[in-house]
PAVEXLUM-899769 format. One record per residue: residue in one letter; x, y, z negated of N, C-alpha, C in turn; residue number from 1. Coordinates in nm, 2 decimals. Layout:
<rs>
("A" (X Y Z) (X Y Z) (X Y Z) NUM)
...
</rs>
This chain:
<rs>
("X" (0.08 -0.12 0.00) (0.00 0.00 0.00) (0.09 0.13 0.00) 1)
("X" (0.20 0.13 -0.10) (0.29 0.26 -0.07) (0.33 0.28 0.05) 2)
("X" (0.37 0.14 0.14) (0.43 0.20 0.26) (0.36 0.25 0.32) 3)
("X" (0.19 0.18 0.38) (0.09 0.30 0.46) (0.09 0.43 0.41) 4)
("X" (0.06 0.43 0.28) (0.04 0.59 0.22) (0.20 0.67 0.28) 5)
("X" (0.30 0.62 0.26) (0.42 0.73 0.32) (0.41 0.73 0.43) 6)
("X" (0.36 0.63 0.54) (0.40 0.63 0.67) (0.23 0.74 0.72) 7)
("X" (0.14 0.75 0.66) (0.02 0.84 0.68) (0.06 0.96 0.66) 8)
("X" (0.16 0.98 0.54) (0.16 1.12 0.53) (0.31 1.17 0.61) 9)
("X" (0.38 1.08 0.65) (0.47 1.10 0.81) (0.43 1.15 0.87) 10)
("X" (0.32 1.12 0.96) (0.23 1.10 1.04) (0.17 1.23 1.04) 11)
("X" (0.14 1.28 0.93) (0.01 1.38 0.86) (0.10 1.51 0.89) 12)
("X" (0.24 1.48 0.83) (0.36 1.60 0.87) (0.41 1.62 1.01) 13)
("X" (0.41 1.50 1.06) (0.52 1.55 1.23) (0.36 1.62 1.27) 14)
("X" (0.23 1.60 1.24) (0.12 1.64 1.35) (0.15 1.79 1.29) 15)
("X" (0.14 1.78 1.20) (0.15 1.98 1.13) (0.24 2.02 1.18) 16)
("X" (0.37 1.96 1.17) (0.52 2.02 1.20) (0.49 2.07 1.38) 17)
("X" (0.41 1.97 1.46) (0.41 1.99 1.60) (0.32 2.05 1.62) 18)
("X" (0.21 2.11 1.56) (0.11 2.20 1.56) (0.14 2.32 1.54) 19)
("X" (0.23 2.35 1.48) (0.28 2.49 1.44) (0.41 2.54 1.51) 20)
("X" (0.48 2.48 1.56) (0.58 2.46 1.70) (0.51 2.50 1.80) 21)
("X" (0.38 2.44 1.86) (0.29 2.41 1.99) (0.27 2.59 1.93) 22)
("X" (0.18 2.66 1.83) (0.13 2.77 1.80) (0.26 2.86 1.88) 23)
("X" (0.36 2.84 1.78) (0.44 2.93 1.80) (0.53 2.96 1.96) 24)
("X" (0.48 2.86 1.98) (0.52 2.82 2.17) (0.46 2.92 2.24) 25)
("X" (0.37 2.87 2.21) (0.20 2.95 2.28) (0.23 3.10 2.27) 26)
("X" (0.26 3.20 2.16) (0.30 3.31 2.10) (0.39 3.37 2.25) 27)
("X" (0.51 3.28 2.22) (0.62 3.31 2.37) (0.54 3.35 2.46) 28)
("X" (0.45 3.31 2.56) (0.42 3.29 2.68) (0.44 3.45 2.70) 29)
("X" (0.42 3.55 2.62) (0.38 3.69 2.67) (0.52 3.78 2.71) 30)
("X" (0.62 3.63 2.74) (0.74 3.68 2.78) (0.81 3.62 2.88) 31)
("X" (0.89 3.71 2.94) (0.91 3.61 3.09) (1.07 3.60 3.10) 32)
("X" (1.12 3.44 3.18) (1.28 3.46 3.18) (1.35 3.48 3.10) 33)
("X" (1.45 3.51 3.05) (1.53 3.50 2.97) (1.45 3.56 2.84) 34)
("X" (1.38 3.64 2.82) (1.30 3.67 2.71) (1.24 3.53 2.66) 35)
("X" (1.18 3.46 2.76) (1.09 3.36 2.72) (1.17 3.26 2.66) 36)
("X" (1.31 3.21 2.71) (1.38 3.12 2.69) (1.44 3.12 2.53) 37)
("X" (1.46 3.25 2.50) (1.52 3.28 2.37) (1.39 3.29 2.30) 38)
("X" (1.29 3.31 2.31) (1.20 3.30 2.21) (1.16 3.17 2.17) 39)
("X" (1.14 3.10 2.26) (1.09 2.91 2.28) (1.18 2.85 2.19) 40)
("X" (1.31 2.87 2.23) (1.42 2.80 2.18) (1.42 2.76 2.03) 41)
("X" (1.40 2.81 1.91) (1.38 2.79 1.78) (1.31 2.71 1.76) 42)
("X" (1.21 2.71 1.86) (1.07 2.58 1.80) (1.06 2.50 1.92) 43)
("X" (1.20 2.43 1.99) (1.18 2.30 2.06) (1.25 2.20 1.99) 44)
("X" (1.30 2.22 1.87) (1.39 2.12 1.81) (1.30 2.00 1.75) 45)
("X" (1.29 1.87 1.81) (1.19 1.77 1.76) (1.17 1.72 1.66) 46)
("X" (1.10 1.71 1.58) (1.02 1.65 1.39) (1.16 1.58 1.41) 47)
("X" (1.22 1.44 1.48) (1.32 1.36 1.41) (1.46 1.46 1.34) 48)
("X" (1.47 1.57 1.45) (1.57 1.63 1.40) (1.54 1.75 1.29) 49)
("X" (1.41 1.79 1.29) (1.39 1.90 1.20) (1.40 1.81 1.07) 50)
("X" (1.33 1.68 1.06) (1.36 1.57 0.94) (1.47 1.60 0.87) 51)
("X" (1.55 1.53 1.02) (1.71 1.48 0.95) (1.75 1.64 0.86) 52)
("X" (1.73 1.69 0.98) (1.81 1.84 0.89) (1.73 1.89 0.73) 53)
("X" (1.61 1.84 0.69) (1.58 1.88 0.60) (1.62 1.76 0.49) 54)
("X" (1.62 1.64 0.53) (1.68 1.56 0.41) (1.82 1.59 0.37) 55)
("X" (1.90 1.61 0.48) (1.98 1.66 0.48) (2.02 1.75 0.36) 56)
("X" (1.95 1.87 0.42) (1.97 1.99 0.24) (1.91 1.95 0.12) 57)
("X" (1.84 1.87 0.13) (1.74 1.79 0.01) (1.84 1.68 -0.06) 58)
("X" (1.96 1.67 -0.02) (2.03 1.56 -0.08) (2.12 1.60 -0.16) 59)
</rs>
């Protein structure tokens, strides 16, 4: 039972984590070319690696 319960609330986080990425994506569009590129950039890095990086400082 603990494992479902952690692997739900994984689950429950990468969708939040990529929901607010996707938002902040969306935000960009009102910029074109290299504007656009530099604004995108902070929020294409994917849940496995925003993870790692946060257990990371968590250790």
């Amino acid at each position: 039972m603990p494992v479902l319960v952690t692997a739900l609330m994984a689950c429950s986080s990468k969708g939040t984590y990529e929901a607010i990425q996707n938002g902040q994506k969306n935000d960009c569009q009102k910029y074109y070319g290299d504007e656009y590129d530099k604004c995108i950039e902070p929020y294409s890095k994917p849940y496995e690696d925003y993870e790692r990086d946060r257990d990371a400082l968590l250790e």
